[in-house]
C-alpha positions in Angstrom: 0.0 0.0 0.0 1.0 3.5 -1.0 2.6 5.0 2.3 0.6 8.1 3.7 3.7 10.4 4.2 3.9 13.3 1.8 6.3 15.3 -0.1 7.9 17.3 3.1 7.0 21.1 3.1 9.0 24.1 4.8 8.2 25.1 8.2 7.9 28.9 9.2 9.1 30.8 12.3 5.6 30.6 13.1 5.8 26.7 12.8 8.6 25.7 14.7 10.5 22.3 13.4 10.4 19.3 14.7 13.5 18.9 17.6 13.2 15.3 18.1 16.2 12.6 18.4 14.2 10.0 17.4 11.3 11.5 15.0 8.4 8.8 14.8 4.5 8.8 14.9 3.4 9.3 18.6 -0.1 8.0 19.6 -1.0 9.0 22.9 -3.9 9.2 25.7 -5.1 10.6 29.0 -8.6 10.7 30.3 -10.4 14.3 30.8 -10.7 13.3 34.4 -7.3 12.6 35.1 -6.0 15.6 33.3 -8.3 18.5 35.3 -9.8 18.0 38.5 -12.7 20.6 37.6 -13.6 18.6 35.2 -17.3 16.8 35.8 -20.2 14.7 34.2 -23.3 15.2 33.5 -25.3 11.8 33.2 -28.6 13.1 32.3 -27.1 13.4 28.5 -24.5 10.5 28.7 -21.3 12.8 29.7 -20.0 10.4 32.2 -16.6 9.0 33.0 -17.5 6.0 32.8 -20.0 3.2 31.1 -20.6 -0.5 32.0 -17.1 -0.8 33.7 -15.5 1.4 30.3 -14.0 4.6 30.6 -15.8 7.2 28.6 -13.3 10.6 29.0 -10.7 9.0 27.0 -9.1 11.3 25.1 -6.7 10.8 22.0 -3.8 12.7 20.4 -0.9 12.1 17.4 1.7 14.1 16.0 4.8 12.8 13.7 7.3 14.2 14.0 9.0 12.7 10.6 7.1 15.0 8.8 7.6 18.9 8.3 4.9 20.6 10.7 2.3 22.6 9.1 1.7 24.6 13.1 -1.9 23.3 12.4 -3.9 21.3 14.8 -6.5 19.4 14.3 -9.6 18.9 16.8 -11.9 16.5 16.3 -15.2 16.4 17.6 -16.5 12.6 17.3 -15.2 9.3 18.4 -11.4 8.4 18.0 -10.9 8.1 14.2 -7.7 6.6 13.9 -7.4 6.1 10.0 -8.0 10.2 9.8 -5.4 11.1 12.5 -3.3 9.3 10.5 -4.2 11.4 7.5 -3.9 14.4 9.0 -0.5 13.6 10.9 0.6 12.4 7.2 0.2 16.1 6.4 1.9 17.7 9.1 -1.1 18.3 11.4 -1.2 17.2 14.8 -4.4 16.0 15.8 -6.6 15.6 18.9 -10.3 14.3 19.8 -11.6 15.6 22.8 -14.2 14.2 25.2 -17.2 16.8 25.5 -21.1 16.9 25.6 -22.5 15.4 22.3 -24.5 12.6 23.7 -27.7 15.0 23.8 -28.7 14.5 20.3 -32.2 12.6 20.3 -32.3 13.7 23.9 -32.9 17.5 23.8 -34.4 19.5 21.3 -37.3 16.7 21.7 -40.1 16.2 20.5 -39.1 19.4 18.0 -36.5 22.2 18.8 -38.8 25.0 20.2 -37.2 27.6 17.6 -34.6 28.0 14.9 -31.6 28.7 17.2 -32.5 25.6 20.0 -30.3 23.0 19.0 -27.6 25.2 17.2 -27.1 27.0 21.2 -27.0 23.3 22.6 -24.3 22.6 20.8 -22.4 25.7 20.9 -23.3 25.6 24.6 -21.4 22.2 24.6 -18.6 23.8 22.7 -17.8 26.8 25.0 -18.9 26.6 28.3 -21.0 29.1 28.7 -25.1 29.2 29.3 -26.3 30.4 25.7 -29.2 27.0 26.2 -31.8 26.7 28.9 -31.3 23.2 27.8 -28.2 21.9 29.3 -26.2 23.4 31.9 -22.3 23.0 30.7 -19.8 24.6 32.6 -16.5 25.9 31.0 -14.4 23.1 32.5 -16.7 20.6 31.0 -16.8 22.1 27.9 -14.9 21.3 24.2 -12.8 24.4 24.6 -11.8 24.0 28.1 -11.1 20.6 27.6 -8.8 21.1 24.4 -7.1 23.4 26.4 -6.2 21.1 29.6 -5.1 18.8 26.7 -2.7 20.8 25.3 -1.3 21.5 28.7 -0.8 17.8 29.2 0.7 17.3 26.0 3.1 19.8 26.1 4.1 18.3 29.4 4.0 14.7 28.3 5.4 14.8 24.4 7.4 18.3 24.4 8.8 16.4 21.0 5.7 16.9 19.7 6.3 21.1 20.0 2.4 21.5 21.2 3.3 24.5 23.0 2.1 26.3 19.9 -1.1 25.7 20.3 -1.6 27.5 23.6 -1.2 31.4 24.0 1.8 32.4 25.9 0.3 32.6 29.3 -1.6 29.3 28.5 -5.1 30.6 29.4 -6.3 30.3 26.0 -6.0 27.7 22.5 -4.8 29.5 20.0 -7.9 29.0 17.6 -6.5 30.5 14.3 -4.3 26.9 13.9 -7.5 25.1 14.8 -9.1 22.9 12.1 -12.3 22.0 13.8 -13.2 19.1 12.4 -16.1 16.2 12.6 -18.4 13.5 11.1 -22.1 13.8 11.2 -23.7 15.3 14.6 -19.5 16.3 15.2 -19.3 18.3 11.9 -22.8 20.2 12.6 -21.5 21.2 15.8 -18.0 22.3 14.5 -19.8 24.1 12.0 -21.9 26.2 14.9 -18.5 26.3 16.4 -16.6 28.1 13.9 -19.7 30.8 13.4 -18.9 31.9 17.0 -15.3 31.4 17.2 -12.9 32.0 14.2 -10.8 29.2 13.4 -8.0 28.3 10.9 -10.4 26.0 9.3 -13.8 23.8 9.4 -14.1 20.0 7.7 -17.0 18.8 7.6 -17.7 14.9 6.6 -21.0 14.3 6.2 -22.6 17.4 7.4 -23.9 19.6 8.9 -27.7 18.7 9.6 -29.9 20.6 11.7 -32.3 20.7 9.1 -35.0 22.5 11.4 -32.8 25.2 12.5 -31.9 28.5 11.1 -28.4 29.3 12.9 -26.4 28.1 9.7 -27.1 31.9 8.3 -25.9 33.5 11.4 -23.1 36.1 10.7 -19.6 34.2 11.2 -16.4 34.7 12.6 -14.9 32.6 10.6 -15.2 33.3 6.5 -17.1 31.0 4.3 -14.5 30.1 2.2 -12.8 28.4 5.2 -15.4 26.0 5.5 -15.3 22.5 3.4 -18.1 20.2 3.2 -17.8 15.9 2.0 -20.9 13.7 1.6 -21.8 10.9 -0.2 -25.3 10.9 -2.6 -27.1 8.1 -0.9 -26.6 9.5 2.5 -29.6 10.1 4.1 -28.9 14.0 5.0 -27.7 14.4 1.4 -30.9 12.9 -0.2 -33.3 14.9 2.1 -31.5 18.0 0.9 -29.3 18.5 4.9 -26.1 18.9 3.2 -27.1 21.4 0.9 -29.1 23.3 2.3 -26.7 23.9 5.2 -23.6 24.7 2.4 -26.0 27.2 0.9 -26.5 29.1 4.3 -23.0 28.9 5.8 -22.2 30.7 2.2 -20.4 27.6 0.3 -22.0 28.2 -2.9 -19.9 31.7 -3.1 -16.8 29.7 -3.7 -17.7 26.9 -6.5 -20.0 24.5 -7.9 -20.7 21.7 -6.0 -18.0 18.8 -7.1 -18.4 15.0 -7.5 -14.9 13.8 -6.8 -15.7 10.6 -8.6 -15.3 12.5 -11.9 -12.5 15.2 -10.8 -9.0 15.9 -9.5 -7.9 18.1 -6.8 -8.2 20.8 -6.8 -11.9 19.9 -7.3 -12.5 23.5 -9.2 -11.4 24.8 -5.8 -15.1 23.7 -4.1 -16.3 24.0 -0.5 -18.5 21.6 -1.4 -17.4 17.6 -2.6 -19.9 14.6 -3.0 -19.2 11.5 -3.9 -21.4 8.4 -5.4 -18.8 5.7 -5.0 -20.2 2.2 -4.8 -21.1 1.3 -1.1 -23.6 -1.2 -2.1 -26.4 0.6 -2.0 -26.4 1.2 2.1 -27.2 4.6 3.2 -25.9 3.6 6.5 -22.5 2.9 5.0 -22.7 6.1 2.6 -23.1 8.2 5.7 -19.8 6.5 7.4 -17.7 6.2 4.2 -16.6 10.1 3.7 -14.7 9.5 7.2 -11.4 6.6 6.4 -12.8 3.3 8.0 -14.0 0.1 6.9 -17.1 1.5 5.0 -15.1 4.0 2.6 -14.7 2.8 -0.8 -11.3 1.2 -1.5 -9.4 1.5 -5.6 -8.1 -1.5 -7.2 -4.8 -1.0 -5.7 -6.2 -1.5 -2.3 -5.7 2.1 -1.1 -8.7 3.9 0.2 -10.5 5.9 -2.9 -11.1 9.2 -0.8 -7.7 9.9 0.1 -7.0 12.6 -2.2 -9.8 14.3 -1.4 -9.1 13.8 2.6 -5.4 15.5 1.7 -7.4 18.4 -0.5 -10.2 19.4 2.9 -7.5 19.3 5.7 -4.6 21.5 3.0 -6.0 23.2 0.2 -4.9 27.0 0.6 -8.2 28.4 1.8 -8.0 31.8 -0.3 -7.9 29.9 -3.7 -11.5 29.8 -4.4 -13.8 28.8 -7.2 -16.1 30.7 -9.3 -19.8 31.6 -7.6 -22.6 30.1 -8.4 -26.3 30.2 -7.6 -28.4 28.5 -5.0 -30.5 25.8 -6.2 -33.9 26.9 -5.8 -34.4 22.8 -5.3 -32.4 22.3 -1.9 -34.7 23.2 0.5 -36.4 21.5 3.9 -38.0 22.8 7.2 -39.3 20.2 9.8 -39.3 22.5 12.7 
């Protein structure tokens, strides 16, 4: 199999290099509870430590340090994906998945979100710790930002080869969100979506996503620009066929940088797009459309064996964001309310 390493790119002063005797891939993990004292659960949505005898805080980082740094970092906002951290390290980026509230879904919100902006301020209450939902009651050491950052702290601590000191602001206090590329699959790519509207970041990915088709937040004003957001999905996904996908590119702004792409028939850079699909063969199971956009056991493989997304993987996590395709017009026919 083709090996994921890629041509070696320059780092910056911003980026520092690599100082590492013995430069290799490091995997490592800690659980939220171990790492901040403050940190709680909160068991009427599933945030608890612990499941069945399992722990459930967990929490998962990589960096290699073989490969020229890109001084990006990754957060990922669903459960470990291994196959994408490796990606992503491949590129430069270290990577992390954090352990944070996004059990509610199909708990709150229920039977129907009581307005447009309900389950959008769960999840950004979830995200940041503070009380923007009369939902849930999240605190900021419980929350995704909080808990990044207590991660970091660790890291640095634990893998100072890995250089993830440049992630945190000087005095510490703070991640330093314009090298964040939030990132997430599904319920985790709606959220970092609602995410990156109230807190500018480097860069969004969003794998088969966003939803929240009964909600209106996807047109709130953003903090971070349209044409730093990239959306994958596959054509027999559920969300794509009910019109989710689209509709939420077309109010986050997508459709101001390109067409929408089918990778199947294209090269990076995809005519520039924010917004990729795919109708690869996954045997007809919506189900397995919805997973294969993320690398795993459901994504499409080429003859060679090698998974069939993984140019497009290299294109959402590195593309230079200000190279843009031409605008085109919303289609009148991607359109759903259920609220």
């Amino acid at each position: 199999m083709m090996s994921l390493l890629t041509t070696p790119h320059m780092a910056t002063a911003d980026t520092p290099a690599f100082n590492d005797p013995s430069p290799q891939r490091y995997k490592l993990q800690a659980r939220a509870s171990e790492i901040d004292p403050a940190a709680g659960q909160h068991p009427e949505i599933g945030f608890v430590f612990e499941q069945d005898g399992k722990p459930q805080d967990i929490q998962n980082a990589s960096v290699d340090t073989r490969v020229a740094p890109r001084g990006k970092l990754m957060i990922w906002l669903m459960g470990n994906s291994e196959g994408l951290a490796q990606r992503v390290n491949s590129y430069g980026i270290h990577a992390i998945q954090v352990h944070y509230a996004n059990k509610w879904f199909g708990t709150l919100c229920q039977p129907k979100p009581k307005d447009g902006q309900a389950r959008g301020n769960v999840r950004l209450e979830a995200a940041i710790g503070k009380d923007v939902s009369d939902e849930l009651d999240i605190p900021n050491a419980d929350s995704m930002m909080e808990r990044s950052r207590q991660f970091l702290i660790w890291l640095a601590k634990e893998n100072p080869q890995g250089n993830w000191d440049q992630f945190l602001s000087d005095d510490r206090k703070t991640v330093r969100w314009d090298k964040v590329i939030i990132a997430g699959s599904s319920h985790g790519s709606t959220t970092a979506a609602r995410f990156a509207i109230h807190q500018k970041v480097d860069r969004v990915v969003m794998l088969c996503g966003p939803r929240d088709q009964d909600q209106d937040w996807q047109s709130l004003p953003s903090q971070t620009p349209s044409n730093r957001f990239f959306g994958f999905s596959h054509v027999l996904d559920g969300g794509w066929k009910g019109n989710h996908y689209c509709r939420s590119w077309e109010m986050l702004g997508l459709h101001q940088h390109g067409e929408i792409v089918n990778v199947d028939n294209a090269s990076p850079p995809y005519q520039n797009s924010r917004r990729l699909i795919s109708a690869a063969d996954v045997g007809g199971d919506a189900n397995k459309a919805h997973s294969s956009v993320t690398p795993g056991g459901a994504s499409p493989k080429n003859k060679q064996g090698d998974l069939l997304f993984d140019p497009v993987w290299k294109y959402l996590f590195t593309h230079p964001v200000d190279q843009v395709g031409n605008a085109a017009p919303k289609d009148p026919g991607c359109k759903v309310s259920e609220r």
